[in-house]
C-alpha positions as CSV (number, residue, x, y, z in Angstrom):
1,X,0.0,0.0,0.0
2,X,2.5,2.4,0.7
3,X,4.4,2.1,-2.9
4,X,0.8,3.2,-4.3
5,X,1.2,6.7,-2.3
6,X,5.3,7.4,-3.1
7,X,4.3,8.5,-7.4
8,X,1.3,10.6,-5.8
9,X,3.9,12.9,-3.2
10,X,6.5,12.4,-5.7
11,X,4.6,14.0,-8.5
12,X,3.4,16.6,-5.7
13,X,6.6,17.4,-4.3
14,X,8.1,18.0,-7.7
15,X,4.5,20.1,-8.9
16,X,5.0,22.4,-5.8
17,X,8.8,22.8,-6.6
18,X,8.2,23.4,-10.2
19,X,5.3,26.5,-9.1
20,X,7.9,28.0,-6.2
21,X,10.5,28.4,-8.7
22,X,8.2,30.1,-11.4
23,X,6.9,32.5,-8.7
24,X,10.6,33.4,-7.9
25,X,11.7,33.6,-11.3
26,X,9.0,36.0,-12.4
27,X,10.0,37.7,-9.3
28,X,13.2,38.1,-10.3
29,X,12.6,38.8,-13.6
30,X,10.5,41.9,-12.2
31,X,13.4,43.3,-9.9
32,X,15.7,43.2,-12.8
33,X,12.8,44.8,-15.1
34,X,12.5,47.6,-12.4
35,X,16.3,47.9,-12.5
36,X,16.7,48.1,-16.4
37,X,14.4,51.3,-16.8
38,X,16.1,54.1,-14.1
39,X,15.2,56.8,-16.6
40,X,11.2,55.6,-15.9
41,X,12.3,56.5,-12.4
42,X,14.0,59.4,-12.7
43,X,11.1,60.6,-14.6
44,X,8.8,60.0,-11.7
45,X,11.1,61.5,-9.3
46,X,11.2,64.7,-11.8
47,X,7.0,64.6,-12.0
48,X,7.0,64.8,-8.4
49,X,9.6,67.7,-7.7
50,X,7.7,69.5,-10.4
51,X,4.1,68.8,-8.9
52,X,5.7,70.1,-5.5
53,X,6.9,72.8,-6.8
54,X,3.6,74.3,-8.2
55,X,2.0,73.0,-5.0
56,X,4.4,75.7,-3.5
57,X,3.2,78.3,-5.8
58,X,-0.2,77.6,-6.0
59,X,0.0,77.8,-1.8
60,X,2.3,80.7,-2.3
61,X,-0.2,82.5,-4.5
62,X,-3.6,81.5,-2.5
63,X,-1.5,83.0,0.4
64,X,-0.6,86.3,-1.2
65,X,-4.5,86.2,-2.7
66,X,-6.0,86.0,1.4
67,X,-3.7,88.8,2.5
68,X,-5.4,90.8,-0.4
69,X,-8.6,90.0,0.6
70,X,-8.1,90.9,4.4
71,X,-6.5,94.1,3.4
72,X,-9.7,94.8,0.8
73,X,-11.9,93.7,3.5
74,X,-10.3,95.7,6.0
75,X,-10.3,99.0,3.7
76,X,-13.9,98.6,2.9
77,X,-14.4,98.7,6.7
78,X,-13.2,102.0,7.4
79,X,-15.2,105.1,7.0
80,X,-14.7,107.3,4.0
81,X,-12.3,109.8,3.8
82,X,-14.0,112.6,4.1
83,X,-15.4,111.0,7.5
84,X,-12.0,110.7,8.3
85,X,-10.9,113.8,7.6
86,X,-13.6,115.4,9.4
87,X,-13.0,113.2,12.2
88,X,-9.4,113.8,12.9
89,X,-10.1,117.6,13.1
């Protein structure tokens, strides 16, 4: 009975080996894939310097916009100036 069992794990053993080894090849090949294209990479790296650096302005500019508006808003809360004038004398 126990010669019956030995093709079955054989064939199992060796099916099992045969999948591991694929799935660490194609790994591999992947790594080295990844490692082949650095200009892909240093594209990527250039994207996202570039996308900061608008992100900069843009906050830059939205800054520079509010200060505006709080001066405006300010202004347009103050009396006239010839309410002014007449005030200060």
């Amino acid at each position: 009975m126990p010669r019956r069992n030995f093709p079955s794990i054989l064939l199992y053993s060796f099916g099992l080996a045969l999948a591991s080894s694929l799935v660490f090849n194609g790994f591999l090949l992947y790594q080295q894939y990844r490692q082949h294209r650095p200009d892909e990479y240093e594209r990527e790296v250039a994207d996202n310097v570039m996308f900061r650096q608008q992100l900069l302005e843009c906050t830059q500019d939205n800054r520079q916009k509010d200060s505006l508006i709080r001066k405006l808003e300010q202004f347009s809360k103050a009396p006239p100036p010839h309410t002014r004038a007449k005030a200060l004398k």
